[in-house]
LUMLO-123270 format. One line per 4 residues: number of its first residue (from 0); their letters; for each residue y, x, z of C-alpha. Coordinates in Angstrom, 2 decimals, always signed. Each point is the difference from the previous one (the first is absolute). Layout:
<vexfis>
NUM	a	Y/X/Z | ...
</vexfis>
This chain:
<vexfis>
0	xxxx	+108.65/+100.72/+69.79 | -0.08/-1.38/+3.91 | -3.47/+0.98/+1.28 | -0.91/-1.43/+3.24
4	xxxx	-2.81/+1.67/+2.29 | -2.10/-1.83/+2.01 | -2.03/+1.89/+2.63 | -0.83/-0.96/+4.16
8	xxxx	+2.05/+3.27/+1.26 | +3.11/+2.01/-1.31 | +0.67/+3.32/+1.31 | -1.79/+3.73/-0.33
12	xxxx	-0.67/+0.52/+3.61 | -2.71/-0.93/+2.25 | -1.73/-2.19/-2.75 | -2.75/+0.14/-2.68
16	xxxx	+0.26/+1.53/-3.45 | +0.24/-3.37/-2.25 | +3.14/-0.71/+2.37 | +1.28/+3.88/-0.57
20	xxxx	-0.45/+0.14/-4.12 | +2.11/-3.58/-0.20 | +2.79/+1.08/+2.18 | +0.18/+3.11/-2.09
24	xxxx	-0.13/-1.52/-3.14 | +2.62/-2.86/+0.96 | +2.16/+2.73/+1.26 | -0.78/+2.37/-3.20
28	xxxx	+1.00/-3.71/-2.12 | +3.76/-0.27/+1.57 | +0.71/+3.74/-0.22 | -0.84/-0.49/-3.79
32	xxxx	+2.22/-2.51/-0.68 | -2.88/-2.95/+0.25 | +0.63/-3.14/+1.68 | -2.57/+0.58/+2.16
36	xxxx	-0.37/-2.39/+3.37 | -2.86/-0.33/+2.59 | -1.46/-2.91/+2.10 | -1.95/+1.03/+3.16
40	xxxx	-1.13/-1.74/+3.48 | +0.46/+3.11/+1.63 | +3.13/+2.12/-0.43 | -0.92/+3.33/+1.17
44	xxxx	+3.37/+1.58/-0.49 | +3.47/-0.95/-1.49 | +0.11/+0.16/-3.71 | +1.97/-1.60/-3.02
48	xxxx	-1.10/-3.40/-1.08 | -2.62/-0.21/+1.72 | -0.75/-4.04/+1.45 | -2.07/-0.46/+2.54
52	xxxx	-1.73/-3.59/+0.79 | -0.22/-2.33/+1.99 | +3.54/+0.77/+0.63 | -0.51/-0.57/+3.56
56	xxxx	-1.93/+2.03/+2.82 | -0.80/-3.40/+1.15 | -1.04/-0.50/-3.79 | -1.96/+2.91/-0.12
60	xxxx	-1.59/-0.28/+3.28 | -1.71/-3.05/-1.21 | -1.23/+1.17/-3.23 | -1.42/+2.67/+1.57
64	xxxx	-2.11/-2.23/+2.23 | -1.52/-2.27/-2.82 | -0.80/+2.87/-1.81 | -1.92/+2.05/+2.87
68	xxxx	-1.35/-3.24/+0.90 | -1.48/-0.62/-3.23 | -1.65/+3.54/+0.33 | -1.08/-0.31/+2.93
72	xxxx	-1.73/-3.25/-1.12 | -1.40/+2.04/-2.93 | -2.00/+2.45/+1.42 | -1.38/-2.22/+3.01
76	xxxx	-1.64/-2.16/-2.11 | -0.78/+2.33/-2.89 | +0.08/+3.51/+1.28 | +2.70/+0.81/-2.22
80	xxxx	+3.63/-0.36/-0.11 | +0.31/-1.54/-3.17 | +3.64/-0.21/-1.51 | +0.72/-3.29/-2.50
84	xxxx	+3.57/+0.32/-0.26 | -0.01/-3.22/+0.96 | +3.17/-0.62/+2.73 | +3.43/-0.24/-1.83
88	xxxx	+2.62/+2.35/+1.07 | +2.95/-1.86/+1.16 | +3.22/+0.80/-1.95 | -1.71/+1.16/-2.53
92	xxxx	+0.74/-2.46/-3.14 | +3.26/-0.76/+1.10 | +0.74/+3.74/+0.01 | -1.22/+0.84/-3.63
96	xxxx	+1.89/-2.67/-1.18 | +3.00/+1.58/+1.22 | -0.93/+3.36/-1.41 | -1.55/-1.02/-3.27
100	xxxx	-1.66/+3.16/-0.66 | -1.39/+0.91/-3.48 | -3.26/+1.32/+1.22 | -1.64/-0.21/+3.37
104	xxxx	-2.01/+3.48/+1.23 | -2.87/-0.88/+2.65 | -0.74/+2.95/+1.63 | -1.74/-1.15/+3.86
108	xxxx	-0.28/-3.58/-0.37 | -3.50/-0.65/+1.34 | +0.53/+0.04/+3.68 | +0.94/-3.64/-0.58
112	xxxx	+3.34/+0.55/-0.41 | +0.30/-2.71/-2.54 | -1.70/-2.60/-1.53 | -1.39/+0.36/-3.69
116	xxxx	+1.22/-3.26/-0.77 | +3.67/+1.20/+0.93 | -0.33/+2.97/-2.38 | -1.43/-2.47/-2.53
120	xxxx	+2.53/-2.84/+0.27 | +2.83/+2.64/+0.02 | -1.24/+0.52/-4.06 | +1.83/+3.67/-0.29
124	xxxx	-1.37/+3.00/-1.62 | -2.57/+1.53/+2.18 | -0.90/+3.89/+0.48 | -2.44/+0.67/+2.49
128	xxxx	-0.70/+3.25/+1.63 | -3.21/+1.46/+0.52 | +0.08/+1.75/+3.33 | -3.31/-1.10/+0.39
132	xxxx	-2.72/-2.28/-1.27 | +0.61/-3.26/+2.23 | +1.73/-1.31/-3.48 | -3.30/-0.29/-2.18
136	xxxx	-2.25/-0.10/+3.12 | -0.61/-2.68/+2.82 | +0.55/+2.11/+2.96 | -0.96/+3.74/-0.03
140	xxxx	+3.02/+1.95/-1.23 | -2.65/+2.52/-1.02 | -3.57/-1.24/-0.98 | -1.88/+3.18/-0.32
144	xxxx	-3.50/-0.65/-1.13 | +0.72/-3.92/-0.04 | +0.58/-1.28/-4.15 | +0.29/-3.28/+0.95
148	xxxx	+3.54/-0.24/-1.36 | -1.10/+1.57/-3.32 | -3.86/-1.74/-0.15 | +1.48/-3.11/+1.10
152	xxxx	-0.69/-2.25/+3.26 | -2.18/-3.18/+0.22 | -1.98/-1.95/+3.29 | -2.66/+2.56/-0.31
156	xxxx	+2.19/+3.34/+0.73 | +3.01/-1.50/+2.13 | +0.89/-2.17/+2.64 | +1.72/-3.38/-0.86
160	xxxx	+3.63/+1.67/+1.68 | -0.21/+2.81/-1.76 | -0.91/-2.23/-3.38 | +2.81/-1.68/+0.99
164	xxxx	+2.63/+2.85/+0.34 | -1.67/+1.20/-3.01 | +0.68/-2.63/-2.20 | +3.67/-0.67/+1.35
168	xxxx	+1.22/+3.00/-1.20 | -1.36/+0.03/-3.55 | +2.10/-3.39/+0.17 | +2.98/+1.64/+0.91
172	xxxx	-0.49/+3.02/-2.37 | -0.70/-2.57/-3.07 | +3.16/-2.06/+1.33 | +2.31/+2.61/+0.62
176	xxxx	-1.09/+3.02/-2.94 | +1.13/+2.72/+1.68 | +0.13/+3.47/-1.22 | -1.33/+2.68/+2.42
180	xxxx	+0.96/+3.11/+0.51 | -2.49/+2.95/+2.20 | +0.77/+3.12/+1.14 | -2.78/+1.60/-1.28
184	xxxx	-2.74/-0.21/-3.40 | -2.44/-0.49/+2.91 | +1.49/-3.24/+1.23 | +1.31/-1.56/-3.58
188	xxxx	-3.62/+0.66/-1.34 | -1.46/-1.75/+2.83 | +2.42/-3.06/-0.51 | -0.69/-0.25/-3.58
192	xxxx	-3.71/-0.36/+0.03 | +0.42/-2.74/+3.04 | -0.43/-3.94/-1.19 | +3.45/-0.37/+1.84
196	xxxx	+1.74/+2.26/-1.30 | -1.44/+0.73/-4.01 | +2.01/-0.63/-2.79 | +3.49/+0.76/+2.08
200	xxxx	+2.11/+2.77/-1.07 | -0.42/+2.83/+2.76 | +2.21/+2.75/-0.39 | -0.96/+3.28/+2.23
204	xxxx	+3.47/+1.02/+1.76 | +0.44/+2.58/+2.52 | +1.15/-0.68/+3.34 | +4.19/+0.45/+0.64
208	xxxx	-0.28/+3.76/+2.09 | +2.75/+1.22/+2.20 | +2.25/+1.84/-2.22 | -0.32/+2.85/+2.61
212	xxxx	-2.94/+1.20/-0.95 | +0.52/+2.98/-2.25 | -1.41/+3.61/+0.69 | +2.50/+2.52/+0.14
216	xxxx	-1.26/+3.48/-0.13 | +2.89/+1.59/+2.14 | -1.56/-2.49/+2.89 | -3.66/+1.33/+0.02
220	xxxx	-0.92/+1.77/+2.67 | -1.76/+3.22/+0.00 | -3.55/+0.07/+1.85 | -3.23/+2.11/+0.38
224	xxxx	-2.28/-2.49/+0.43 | -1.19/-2.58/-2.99 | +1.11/-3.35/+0.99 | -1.46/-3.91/-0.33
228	xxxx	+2.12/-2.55/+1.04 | -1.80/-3.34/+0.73 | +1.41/-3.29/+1.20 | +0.46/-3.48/+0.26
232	xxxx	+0.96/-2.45/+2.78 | -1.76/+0.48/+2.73 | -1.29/+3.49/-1.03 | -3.67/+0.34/-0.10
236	xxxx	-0.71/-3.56/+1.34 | -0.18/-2.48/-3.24 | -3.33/-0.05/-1.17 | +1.44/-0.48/-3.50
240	xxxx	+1.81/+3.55/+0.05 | -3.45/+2.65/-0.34 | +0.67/+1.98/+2.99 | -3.51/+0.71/+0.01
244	xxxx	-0.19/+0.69/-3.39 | +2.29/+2.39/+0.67 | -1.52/+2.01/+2.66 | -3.65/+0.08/-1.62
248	xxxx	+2.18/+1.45/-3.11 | +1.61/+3.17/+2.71 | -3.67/+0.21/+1.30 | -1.15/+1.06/-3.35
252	xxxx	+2.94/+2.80/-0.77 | -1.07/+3.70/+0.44 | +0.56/+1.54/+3.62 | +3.17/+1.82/-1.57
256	xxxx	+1.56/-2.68/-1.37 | -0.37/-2.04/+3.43 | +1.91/+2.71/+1.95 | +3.06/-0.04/-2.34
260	xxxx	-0.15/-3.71/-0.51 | +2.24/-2.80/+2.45 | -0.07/-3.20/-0.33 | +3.19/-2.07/+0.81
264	xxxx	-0.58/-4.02/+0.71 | +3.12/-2.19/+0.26 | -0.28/-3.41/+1.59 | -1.62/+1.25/+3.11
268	xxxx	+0.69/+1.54/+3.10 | -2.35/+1.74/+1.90 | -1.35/+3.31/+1.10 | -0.86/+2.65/-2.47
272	xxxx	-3.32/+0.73/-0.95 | -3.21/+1.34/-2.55 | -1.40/-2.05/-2.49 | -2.36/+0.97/-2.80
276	xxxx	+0.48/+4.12/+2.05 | +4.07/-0.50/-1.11 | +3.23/-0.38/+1.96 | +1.22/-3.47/+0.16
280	xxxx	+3.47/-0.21/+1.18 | +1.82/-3.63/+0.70 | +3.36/-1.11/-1.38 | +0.49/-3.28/+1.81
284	xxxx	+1.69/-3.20/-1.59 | +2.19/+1.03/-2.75 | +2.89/-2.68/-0.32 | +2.06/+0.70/-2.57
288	xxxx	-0.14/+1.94/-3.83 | +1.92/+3.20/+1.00 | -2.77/+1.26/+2.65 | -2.81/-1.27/-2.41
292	xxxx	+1.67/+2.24/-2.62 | +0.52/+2.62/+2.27 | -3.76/+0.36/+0.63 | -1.33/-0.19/-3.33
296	xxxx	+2.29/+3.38/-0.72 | -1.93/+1.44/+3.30 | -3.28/-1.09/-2.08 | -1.49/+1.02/-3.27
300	xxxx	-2.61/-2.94/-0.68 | -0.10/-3.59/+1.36 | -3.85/-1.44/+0.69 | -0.08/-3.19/-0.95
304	xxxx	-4.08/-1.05/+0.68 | +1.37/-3.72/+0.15 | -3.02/-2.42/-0.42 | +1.38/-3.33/-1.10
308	xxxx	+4.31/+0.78/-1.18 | +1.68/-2.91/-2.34 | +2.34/+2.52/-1.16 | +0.76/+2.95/+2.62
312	xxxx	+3.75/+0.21/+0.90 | -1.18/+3.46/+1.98 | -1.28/+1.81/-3.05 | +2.79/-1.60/-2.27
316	xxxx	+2.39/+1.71/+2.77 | -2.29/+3.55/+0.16 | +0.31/+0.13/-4.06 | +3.63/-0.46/-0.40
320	xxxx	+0.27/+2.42/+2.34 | -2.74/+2.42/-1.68 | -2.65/+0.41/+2.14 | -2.75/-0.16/-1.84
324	xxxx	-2.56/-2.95/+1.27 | -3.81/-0.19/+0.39 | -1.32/-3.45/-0.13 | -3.37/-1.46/-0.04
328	xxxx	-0.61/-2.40/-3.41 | +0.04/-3.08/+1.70 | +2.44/-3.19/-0.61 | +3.55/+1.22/-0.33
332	xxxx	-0.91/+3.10/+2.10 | +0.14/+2.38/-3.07 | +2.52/-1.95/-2.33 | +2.71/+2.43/-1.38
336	xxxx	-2.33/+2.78/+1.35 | -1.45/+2.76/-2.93 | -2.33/+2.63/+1.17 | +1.74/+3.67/-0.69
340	xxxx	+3.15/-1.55/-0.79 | +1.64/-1.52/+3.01 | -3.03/-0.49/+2.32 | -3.04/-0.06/+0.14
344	xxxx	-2.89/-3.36/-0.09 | -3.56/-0.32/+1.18 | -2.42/-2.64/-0.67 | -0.20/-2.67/+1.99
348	xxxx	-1.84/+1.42/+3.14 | -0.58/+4.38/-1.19 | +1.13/+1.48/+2.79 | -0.65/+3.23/-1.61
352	xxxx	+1.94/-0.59/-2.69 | +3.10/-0.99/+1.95 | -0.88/+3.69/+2.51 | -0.67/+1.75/-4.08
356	xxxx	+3.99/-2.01/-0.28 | +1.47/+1.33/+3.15 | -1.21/+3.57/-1.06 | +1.33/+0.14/-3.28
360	xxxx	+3.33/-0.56/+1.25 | -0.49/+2.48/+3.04 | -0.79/+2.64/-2.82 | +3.07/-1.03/-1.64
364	xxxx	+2.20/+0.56/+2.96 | -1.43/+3.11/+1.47 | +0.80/+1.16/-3.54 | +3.46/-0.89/-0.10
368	xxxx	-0.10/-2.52/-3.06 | +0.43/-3.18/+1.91 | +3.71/+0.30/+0.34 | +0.30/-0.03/-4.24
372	xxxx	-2.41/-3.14/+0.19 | +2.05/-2.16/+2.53 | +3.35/+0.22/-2.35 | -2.28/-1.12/-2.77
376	xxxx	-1.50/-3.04/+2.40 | +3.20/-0.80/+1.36 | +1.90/-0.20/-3.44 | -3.07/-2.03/-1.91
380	xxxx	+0.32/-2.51/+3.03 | +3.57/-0.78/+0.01 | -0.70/-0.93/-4.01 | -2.52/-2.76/+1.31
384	xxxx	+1.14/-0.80/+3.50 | +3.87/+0.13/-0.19 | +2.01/-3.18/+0.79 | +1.33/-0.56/-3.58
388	xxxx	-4.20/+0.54/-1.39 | -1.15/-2.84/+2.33 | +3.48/-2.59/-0.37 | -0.15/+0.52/-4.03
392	xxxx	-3.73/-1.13/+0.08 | +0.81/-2.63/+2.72 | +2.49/-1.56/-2.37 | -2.82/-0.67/-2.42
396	xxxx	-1.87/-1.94/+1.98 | +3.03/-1.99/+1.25 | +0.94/-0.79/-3.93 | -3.53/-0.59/-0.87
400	xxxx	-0.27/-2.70/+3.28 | +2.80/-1.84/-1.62 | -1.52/-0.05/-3.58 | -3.48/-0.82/+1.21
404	xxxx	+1.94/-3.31/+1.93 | +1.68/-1.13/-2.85 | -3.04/+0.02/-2.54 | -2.94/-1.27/+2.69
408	xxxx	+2.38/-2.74/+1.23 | +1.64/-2.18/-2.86 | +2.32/-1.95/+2.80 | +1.18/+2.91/+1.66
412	xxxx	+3.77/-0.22/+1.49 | +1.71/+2.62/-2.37 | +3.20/-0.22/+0.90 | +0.64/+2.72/+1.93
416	xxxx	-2.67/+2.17/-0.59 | +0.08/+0.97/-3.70 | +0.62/+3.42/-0.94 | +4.26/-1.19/-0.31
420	xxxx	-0.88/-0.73/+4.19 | +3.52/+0.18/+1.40 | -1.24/+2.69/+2.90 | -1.53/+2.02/-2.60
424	xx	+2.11/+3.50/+0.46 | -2.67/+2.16/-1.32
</vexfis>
């Protein structure tokens, strides 16, 4: 089977995490055996098969213009940068008829890097990821409080460009029948009570991890002091990430537990400090997954007060590494996350249930038993998280995308796409 992945940037550095899990999973694909190829506008970093269009800087240059241009029109004369998918990506069509893949994977697709009727025309098995919401929604990746794209939109509740974005992509979805695939029950349950998106398969699949996560006891290092690590990319400065949260949760810990508690934050550098009466020491910008690794062994539970998370590539990391991780109940924050067994979750807001969370695990590691319940952590997470959990699950959406073609369209080109497809090698 020749899979061919469609997302704005390749690489895992210096980019966003839609960008990150496709690169993985492409790269994952090929060491399996898979066929596995991946178009881009922006190659990050060398990597096998990967095409990147327009072909040209030149090329590429001028894309880039239209497409910020169209933005830029967007939001100055509706506030918003809307995002139609409505410029064709030169090189494009020309390209997949060269490759002929089986299935196409959309992963980040909604920065306009091509047009929907491109993916339409091209009429190939379609799996689309969902890193976010943009797919069943006009043009908040995350909608909160807004139901719009589960109540439905009309003149009374939404502006005529919105209506408009609106209704083009429950055009594409009906003309293209893609399966989707989420990273989380959060986001697939959200996507299957959507009008755009009901009545598709949606298969919940993990994120592709780097294989370098994996907690080895001989690496822990001994400490006095009970340790939280925190982070995220910029530290404490995304609103979305519950800093605050955090530190009303320290504020509410006994005096005792304060002066044997540290927090580490990774992401940020600055100057040491108190929050909530504990130690808050900073890590900087972590680059790479051997230092990451390195500090959860220097930790014993990851906070993860994330307010809005579509799946949570941090916590994914903490598990399969067995920290244990505390979590509000909020979108994806808590997915994969049971209280007692590998973490801890408080309701949506209880900051004294997340503090009654970051005590119960204190307890556990001023009494020594900690160390027993990472192994257990670590071990139960590999089972879910591994690279050959998430590619056997991925392969069931990829089969089901090509079944779901051939029965919704009757004058579908089968040629080389039936299950005797002459790349199939799995």
């Amino acid at each position: 089977m020749r899979i061919a992945h469609l997302s704005y940037y390749y690489g895992t550095k210096n980019t966003s995490g839609a960008p990150i899990a496709a690169t993985r999973l492409h790269r994952a694909l090929l060491d399996a055996g898979v066929d596995s190829h991946f178009i881009c506008v922006r190659q990050l970093e060398p990597g096998p098969n990967v095409h990147a269009i327009p072909p040209s800087e030149i090329g590429k240059r001028a894309n880039y213009l239209v497409t910020r241009a169209l933005w830029v029109a967007m939001r100055a004369l509706f506030g918003k940068m809307y995002m139609p998918n409505w410029i064709p990506l030169p090189g494009f069509s020309k390209l997949i008829h060269e490759l002929r893949p089986d299935v196409l994977h959309a992963h980040l697709i909604y920065q306009d890097m091509l047009s929907f009727r491109q993916l339409e025309e091209a009429k190939i098995p379609l799996v689309i990821s969902l890193h976010d919401l943009l797919s069943v929604n006009a043009f908040a990746p995350y909608p909160a409080n807004d139901r719009r794209f589960v109540e439905g939109w009309n003149k009374e509740n939404t502006p005529w460009m919105e209506r408009l974005v609106f209704d083009r992509k429950k055009r594409f979805i009906e003309a293209t029948a893609p399966v989707f695939v989420g990273p989380s029950e959060w986001v697939c349950r959200e996507c299957r009570q959507s009008i755009i998106g009901r009545n598709r398969p949606v298969y919940c699949v993990p994120n592709i991890v780097d294989p370098r996560f994996v907690y080895d006891p001989a690496k822990r290092v001994p400490h006095d002091h009970f340790t939280i690590l925190f982070g995220a990319f910029g530290g404490r400065a995304s609103p979305l990430k519950g800093w605050p949260d955090l530190v009303a949760a320290l504020e509410l810990l006994p005096d005792e537990v304060k002066r044997n508690t540290v927090v580490n934050v990774f992401g940020e550098s600055a100057e040491d400090c108190k929050a909530g009466g504990v130690d808050i020491h900073f890590l900087g910008k972590i680059a790479n997954g051997p230092d990451l690794v390195a500090e959860h062994h220097k930790a014993d539970v990851l906070a993860f007060p994330s307010r809005q998370e579509t799946a949570g590539q941090v916590k994914v990391e903490a598990l399969l590494d067995g920290l244990p991780v505390l979590a509000f109940d909020r979108t994806a924050c808590a997915d994969g996350v049971q209280s007692g067994e590998n973490g801890w979750v408080a309701a949506d807001g209880n900051i004294p249930a997340f503090a009654a969370g970051l005590r119960h695990y204190y307890d556990l590691f001023v009494s020594g038993r900690l160390k027993e319940l990472r192994l257990r952590i670590a071990a139960d997470s590999v089972n879910r998280f591994s690279n050959e959990a998430v590619l056997r699950q991925m392969r069931t959406a990829y089969s089901m995308a090509t079944k779901s073609a051939v029965i919704e369209s009757s004058d579908f080109p089968l040629d080389h796409r039936s299950e005797q497809s002459e790349h199939a090698d799995d």
